[in-house]
C-alpha positions in Angstrom: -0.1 24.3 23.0 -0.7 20.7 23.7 -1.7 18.8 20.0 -3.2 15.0 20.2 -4.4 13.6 17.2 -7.0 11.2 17.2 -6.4 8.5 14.8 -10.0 6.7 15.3 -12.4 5.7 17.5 -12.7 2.9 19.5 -14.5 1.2 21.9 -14.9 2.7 25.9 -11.5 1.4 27.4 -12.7 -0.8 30.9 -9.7 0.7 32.6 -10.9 4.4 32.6 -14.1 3.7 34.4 -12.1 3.6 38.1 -11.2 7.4 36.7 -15.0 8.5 36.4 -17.3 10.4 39.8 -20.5 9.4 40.1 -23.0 10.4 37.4 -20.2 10.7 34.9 -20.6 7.9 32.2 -18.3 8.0 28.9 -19.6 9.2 25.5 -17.3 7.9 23.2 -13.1 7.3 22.7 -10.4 7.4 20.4 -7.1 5.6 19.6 -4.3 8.3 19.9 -0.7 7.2 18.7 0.3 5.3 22.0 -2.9 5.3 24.2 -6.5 6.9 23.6 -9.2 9.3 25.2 -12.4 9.7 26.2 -14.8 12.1 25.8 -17.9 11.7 28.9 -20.6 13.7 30.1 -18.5 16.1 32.1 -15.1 16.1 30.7 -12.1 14.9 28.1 -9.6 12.4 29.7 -6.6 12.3 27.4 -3.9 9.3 28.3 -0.4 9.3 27.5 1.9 6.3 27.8 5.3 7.5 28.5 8.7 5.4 28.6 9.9 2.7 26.5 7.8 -0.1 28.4 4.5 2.1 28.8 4.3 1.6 32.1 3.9 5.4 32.8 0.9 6.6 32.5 -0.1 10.8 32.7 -3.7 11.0 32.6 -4.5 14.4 31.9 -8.8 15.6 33.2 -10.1 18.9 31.0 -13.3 19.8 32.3 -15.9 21.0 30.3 -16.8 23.7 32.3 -12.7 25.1 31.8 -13.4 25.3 27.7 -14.1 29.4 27.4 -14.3 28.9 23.8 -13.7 26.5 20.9 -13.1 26.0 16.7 -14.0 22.9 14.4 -12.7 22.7 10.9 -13.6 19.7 9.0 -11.8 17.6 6.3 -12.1 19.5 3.0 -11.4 17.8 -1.1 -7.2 17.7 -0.7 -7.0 17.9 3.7 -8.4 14.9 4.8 -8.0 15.7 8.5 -10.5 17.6 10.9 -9.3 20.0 13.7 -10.7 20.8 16.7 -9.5 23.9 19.2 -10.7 24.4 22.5 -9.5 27.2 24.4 -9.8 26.9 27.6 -8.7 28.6 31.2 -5.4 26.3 30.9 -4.6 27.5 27.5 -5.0 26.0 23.9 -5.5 22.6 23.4 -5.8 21.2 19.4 -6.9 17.8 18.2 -6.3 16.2 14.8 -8.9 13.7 14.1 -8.0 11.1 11.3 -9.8 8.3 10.3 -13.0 9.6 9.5 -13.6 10.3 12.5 -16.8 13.1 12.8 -15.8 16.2 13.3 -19.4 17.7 13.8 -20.6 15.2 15.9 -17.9 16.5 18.6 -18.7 19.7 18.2 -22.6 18.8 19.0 -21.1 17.1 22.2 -18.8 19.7 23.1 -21.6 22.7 22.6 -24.0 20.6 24.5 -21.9 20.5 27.6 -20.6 23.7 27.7 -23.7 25.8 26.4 -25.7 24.8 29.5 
């Protein structure tokens, strides 16, 4: 099961907008331990910078339209970390969000993409 955690967000990186079709714009973005994502209107883009110089770069696309189903769990009194789950046609994907960041609000954006 691929696990990213999500550390806080950050402003729309310039360099993913080459990545996006027309009609796709970004929603919002978050600092991940080496690199970031970003959520848009169609789809998660999660980057990770591999090797010691970072020069590698897997950019990984999970459309929307692939999540079958999903869980949020937000931070409670002692767990100060959220989770979300989607499963999707790929498989399981979790993310840890730290920092505050709001768990509910992705859950909005994720429900209105999908339930449409």
């Amino acid at each position: 099961m691929p696990e990213f955690t999500f550390m806080r967000e950050i402003q729309i990186p310039q360099d993913i907008f080459p990545l996006l079709i027309q009609g796709e714009q970004p929603v919002c973005a978050f600092a991940t331990f080496r690199d970031g994502s970003v959520f848009t209107n169609k789809r998660l883009i999660l980057r990770d910078v591999q090797g010691m110089t970072g020069n590698k770069v897997q950019v990984m696309s999970l459309p929307y339209s692939q999540i079958v189903s999903w869980a949020s769990e937000n931070a409670g009194t002692f767990d100060a970390d959220s989770e979300l789950t989607l499963n999707t046609r790929a498989g399981i994907f979790k993310l840890n969000l730290r920092g505050g960041i709001d768990v509910r609000a992705l859950d909005n954006l994720i429900a209105q993409v999908v339930l449409v």
